[in-house]
TORGU-357537 format. One record per residue: x, y negated, z negated of N, C-alpha, C in turn. Coordinates in pm, whole numbers, plus 50000, padded with zeros to 5 digits. Atoms other than C-alpha are relative to their C-alpha. Example, Ala and Ser with C-alpha at 12.3 -4.5 7.8 and 13.67 -1.06 7.14 Angstrom:
n.xx  n.yy  n.zz  ca.xx  ca.yy  ca.zz  c.xx  c.yy  c.zz
50089  50119  50000  51230  50450  49220  50090  49880  50000
49918  50119  50006  51367  50106  49286  49923  49891  49927
This chain:
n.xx  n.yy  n.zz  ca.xx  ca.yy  ca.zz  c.xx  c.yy  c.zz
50084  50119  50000  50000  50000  50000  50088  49876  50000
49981  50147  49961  50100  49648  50103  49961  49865  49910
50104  50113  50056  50012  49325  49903  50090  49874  50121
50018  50109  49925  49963  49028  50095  50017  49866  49921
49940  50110  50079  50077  48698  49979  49953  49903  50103
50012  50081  49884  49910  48427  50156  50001  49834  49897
49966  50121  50088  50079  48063  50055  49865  49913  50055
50082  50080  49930  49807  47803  50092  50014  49862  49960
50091  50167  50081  49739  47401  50000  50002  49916  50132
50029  50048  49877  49598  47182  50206  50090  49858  50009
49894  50113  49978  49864  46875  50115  50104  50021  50019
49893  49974  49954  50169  46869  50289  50117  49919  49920
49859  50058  50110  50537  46815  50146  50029  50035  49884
49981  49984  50111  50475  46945  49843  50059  50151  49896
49928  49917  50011  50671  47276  49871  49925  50112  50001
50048  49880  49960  50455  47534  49969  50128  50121  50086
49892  49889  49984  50792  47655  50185  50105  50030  49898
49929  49948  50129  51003  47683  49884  49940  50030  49970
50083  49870  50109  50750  47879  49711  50004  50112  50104
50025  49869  49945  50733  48109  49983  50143  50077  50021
49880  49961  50038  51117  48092  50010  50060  50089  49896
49961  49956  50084  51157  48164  49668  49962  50117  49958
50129  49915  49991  50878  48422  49666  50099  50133  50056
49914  49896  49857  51099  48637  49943  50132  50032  49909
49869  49946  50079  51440  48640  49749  49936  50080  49875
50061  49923  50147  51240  48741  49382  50005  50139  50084
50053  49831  49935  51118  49060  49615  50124  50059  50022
49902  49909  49915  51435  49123  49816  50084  50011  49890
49904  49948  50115  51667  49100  49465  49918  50063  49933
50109  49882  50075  51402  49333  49328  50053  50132  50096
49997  49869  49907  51481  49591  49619  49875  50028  50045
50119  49995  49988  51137  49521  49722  50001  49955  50164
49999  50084  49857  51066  49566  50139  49936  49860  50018
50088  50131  49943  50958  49187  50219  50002  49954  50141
50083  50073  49875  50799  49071  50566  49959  49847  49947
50080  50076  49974  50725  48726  50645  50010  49929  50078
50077  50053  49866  50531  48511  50870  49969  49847  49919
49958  50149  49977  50577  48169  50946  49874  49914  50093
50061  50014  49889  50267  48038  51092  49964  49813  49979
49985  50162  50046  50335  47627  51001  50002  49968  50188
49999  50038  49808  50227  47467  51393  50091  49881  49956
49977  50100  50012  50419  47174  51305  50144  50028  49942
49888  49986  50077  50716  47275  51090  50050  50121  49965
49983  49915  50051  50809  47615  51084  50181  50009  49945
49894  50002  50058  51067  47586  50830  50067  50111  49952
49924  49864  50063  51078  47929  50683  50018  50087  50095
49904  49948  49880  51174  48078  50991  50118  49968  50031
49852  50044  49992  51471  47887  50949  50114  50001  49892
49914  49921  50116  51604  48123  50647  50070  50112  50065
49934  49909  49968  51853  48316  50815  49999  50118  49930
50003  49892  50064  51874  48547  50501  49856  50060  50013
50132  49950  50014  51510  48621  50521  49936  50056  50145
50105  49950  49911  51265  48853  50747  49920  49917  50036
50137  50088  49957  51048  48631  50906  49982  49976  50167
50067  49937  49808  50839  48645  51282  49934  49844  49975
50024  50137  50024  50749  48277  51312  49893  50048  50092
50122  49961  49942  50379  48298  51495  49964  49840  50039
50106  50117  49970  50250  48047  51712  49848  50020  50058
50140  49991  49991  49907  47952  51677  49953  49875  50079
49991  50113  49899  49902  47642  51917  49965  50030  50117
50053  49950  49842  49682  47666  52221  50011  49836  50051
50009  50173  49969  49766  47294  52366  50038  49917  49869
49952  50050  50094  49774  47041  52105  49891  50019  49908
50065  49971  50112  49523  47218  51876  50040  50132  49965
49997  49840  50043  49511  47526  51670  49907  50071  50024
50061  49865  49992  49390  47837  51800  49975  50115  49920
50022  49907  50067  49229  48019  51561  49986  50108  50049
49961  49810  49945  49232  48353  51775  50110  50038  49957
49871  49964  49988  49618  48340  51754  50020  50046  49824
49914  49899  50092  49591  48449  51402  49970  50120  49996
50017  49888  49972  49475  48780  51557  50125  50018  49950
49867  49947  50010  49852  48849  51576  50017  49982  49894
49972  50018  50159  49905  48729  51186  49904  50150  49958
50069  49884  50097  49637  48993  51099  50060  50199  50029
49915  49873  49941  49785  49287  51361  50127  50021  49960
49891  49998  50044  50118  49202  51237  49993  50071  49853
50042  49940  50153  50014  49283  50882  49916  50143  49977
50068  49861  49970  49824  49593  50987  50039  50086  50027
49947  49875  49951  50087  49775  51103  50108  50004  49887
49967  49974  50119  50198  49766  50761  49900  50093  49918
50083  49931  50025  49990  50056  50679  49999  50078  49847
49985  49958  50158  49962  50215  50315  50126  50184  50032
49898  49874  49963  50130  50556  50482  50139  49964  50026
49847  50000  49971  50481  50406  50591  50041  49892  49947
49946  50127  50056  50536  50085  50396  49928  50044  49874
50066  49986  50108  50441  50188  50068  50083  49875  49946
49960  50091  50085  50491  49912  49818  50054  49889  50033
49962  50137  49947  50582  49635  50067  49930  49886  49978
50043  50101  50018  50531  49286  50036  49986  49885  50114
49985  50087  49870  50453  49055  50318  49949  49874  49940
49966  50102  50031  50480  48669  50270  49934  49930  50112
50051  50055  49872  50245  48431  50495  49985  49857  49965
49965  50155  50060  50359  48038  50497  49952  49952  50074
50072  50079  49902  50104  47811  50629  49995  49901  49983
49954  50167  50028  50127  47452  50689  49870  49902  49958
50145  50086  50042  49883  47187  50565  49899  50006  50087
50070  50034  49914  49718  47121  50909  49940  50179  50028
50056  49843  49931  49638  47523  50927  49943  50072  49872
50067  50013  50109  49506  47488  50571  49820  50031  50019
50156  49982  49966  49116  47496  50670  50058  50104  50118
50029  49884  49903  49166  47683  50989  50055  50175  49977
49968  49891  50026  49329  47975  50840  49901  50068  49924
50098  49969  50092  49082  47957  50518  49888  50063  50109
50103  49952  49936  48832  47966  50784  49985  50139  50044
49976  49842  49965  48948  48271  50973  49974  50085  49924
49978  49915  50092  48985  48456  50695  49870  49984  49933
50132  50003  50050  48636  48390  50539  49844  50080  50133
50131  49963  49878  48437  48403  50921  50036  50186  49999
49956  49889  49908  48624  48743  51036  50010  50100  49860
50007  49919  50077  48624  48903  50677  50107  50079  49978
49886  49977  50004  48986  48910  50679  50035  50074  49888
49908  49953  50183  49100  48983  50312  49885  50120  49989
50112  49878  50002  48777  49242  50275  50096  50109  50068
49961  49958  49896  48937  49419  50592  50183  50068  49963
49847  50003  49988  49302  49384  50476  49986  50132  49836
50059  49969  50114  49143  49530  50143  49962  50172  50006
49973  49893  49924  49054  49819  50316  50050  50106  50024
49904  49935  49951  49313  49929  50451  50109  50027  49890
49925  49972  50130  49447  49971  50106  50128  49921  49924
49925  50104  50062  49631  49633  50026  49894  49912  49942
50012  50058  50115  49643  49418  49751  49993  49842  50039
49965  50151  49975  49598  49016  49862  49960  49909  49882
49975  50124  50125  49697  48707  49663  50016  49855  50062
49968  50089  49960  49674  48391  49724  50088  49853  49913
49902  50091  50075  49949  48116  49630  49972  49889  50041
49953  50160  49937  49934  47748  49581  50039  49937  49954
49932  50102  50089  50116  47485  49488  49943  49876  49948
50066  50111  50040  49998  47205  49223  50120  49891  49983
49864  50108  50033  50253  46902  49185  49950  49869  49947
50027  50140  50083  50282  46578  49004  50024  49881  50061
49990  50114  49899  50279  46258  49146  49905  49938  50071
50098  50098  49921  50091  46046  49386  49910  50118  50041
50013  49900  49963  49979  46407  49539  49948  50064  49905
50101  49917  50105  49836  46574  49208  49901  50041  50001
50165  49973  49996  49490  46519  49265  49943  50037  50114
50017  49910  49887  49495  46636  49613  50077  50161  50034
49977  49916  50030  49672  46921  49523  49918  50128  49890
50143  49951  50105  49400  46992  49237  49895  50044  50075
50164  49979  49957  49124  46960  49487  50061  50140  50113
49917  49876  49902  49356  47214  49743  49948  50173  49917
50041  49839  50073  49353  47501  49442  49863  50039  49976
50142  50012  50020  48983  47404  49352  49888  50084  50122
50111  49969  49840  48853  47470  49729  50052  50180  50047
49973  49871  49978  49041  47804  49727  49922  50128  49900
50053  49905  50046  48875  47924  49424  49865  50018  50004
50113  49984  49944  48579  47830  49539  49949  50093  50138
50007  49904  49844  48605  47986  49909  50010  50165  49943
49952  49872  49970  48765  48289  49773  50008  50073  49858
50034  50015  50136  48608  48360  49440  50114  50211  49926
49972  49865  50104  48697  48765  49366  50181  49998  50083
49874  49975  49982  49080  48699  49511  50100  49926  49929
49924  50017  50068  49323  48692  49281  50100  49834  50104
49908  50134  50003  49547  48296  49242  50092  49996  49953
49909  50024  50056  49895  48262  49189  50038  49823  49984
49928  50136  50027  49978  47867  49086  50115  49952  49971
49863  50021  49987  50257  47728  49162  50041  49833  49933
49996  50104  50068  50337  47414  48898  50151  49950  50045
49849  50081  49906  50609  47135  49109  50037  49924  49933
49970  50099  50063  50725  46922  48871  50084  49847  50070
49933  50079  49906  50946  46754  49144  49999  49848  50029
50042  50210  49936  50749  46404  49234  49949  49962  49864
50016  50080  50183  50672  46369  48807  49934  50167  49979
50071  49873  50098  50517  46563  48513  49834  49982  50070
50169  49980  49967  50164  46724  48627  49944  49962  49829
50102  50019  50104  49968  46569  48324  49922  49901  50042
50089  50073  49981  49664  46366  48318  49925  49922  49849
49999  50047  50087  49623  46102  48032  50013  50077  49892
49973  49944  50052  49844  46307  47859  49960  50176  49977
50033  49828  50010  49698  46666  47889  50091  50036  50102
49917  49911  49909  49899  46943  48053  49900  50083  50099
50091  49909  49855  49748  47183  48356  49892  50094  49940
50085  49920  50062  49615  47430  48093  49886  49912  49963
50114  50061  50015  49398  47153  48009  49920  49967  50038
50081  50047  49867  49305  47013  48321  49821  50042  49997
50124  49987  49996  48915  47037  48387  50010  50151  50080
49969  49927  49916  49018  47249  48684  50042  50163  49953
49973  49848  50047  49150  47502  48484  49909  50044  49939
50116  50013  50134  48897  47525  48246  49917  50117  50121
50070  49953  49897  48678  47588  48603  50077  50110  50063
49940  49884  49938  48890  47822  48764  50118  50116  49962
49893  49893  50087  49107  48025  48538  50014  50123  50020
50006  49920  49969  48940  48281  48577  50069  50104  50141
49887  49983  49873  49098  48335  48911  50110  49994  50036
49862  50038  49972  49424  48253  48850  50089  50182  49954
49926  49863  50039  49633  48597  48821  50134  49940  49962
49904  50055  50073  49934  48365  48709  50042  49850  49989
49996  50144  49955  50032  48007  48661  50162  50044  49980
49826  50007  50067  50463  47995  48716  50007  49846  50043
49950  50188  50009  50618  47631  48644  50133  50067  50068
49868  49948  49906  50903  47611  48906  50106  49855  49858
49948  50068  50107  51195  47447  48615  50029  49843  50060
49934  50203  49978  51272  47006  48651  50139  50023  49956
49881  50026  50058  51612  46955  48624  50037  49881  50036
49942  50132  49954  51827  46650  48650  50036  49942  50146
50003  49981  49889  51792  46496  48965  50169  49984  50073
49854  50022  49984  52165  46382  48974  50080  50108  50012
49873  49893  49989  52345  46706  48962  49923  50136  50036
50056  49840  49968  52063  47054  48959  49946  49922  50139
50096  50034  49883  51810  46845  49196  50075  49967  50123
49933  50042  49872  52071  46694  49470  50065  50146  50019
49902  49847  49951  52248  47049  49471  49822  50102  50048
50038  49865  49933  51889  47243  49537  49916  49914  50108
50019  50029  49923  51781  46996  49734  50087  50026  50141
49924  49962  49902  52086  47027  49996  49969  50163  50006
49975  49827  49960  52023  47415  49962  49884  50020  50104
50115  49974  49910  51688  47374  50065  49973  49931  50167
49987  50008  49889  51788  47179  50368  50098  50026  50085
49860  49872  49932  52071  47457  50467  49884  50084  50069
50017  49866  49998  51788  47691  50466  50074  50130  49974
49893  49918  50047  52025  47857  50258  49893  50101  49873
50061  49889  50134  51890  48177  50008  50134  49946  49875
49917  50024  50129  52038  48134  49641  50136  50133  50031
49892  49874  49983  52255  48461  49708  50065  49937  50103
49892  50018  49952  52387  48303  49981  50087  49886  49971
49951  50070  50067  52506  48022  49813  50110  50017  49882
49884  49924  50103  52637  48215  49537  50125  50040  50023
49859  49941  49904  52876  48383  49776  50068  49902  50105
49909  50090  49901  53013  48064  49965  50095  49943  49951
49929  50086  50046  53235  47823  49937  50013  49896  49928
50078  50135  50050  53038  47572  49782  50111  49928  49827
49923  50057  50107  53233  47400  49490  49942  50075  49835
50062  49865  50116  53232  47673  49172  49903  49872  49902
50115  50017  50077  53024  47403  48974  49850  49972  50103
50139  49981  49901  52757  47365  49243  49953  50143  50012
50082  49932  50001  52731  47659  49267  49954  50153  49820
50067  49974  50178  52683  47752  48861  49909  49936  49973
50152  50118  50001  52368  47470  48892  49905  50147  50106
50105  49902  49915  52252  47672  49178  49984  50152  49926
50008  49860  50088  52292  48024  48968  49924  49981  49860
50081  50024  50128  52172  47885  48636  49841  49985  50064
50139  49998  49938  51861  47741  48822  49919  50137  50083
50074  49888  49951  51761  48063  48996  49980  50098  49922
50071  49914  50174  51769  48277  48664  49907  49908  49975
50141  50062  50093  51519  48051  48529  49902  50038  50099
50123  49998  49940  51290  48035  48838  50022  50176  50000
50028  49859  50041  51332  48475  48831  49912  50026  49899
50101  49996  50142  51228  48477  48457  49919  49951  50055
50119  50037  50005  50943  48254  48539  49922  50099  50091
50103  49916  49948  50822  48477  48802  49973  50179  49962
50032  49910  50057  50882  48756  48633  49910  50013  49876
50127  49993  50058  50624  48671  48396  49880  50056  50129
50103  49989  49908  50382  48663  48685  49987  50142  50010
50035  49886  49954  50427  49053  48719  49919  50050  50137
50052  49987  49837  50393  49021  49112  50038  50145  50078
50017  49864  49990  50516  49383  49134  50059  50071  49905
């Protein structure tokens, strides 16, 4: 059996491909097969992780999106069958603008039911962040647990653009949570660090399209890359709470 990992939010920038990035190494330093699919019409960034499996999918018929073309996203994932991929994990990074049209697909065509089926496990991931972006990030997780009530939510907490609080309450407090908890199968906080020395070092990693392992093993200057090693134990632990396999 297969679980399905489908990243979603409908605001852009706010690291939905580092979560799916990070998502892919947790598995592959687990010894866990990972697949993934890149179907961002606009930015396919995580196709541009050398260390990582990924089939970049275009869904672009002219200058709109063709929702047929995620036929191939669903056939691709189908021939991940419960008989020869046991326990694989496939990874599906979609970009803001393919935010509704994917939801859609997947609601009209009875996608996740279907995928369900066939004897996988689907999850859906999104990212909440702090900043100007918070509250459209709130209404992003909100519309997912609404659309997609009996499928398990992984939340992805960005601390990046500020602290997610709201006149002082934290996320557990949020209204939102309160409303949709129930659905959440984990909340992981990705760690804040100083932007001067952890943040400028994982920022440049993240525009290497570099994996933490491969970083580890370069040339990179031995305290850059002890920021980059300290920081990726923490985000591990955190997702190893999540118990994603």
């Amino acid at each position: 059996m297969a679980t399905i990992h489908f990243i979603q939010q409908g605001k852009g920038g706010v690291g939905k491909t580092v979560v799916a990035s990070m998502l892919a190494q947790y598995l592959n330093t687990k010894g866990v097969p990972t697949h993934c699919f890149d179907t961002d019409p606009i930015n396919a960034t995580l196709a541009g992780y050398k260390g990582l499996d990924v089939v970049a999918l275009d869904i672009m018929s002219g200058d709109d999106i063709d929702p047929r073309r995620f036929d191939q996203l669903m056939e691709g994932i189908l021939e991940l069958t419960p008989e020869n991929h046991t326990d694989a994990h496939v990874i599906v990074d979609s970009g803001a603008s393919s935010f509704v049209p994917l939801g859609s697909y997947l609601l009209e065509n009875q996608a996740i039911s279907l995928l369900e089926e066939q004897g996988h496990t689907v999850m859906l991931h999104t990212v909440v962040t702090g900043g100007q972006a918070m509250l459209d990030t709130l209404s992003g997780l909100k519309s997912l647990a609404i659309h997609f009530p009996e499928t398990p939510i992984v939340v992805w907490l960005n601390p990046y653009f500020g602290d997610i609080t709201i006149d002082g309450k934290t996320f557990e407090e949020f209204k939102v949570y309160a409303e949709c908890s129930t659905s959440f199968q984990a909340v992981i906080s990705i760690p804040h660090r100083k932007q001067a020395t952890f943040g400028r070092d994982i920022e440049e990693l993240y525009a290497r399209r570099q994996t933490f392992n491969a970083a580890n093993n370069s040339s990179l200057p031995i305290m850059v890359r002890q920021r980059i090693t300290s920081f990726w134990r923490d985000i591990m632990a955190e997702i190893d709470k999540a118990r994603l396999c």
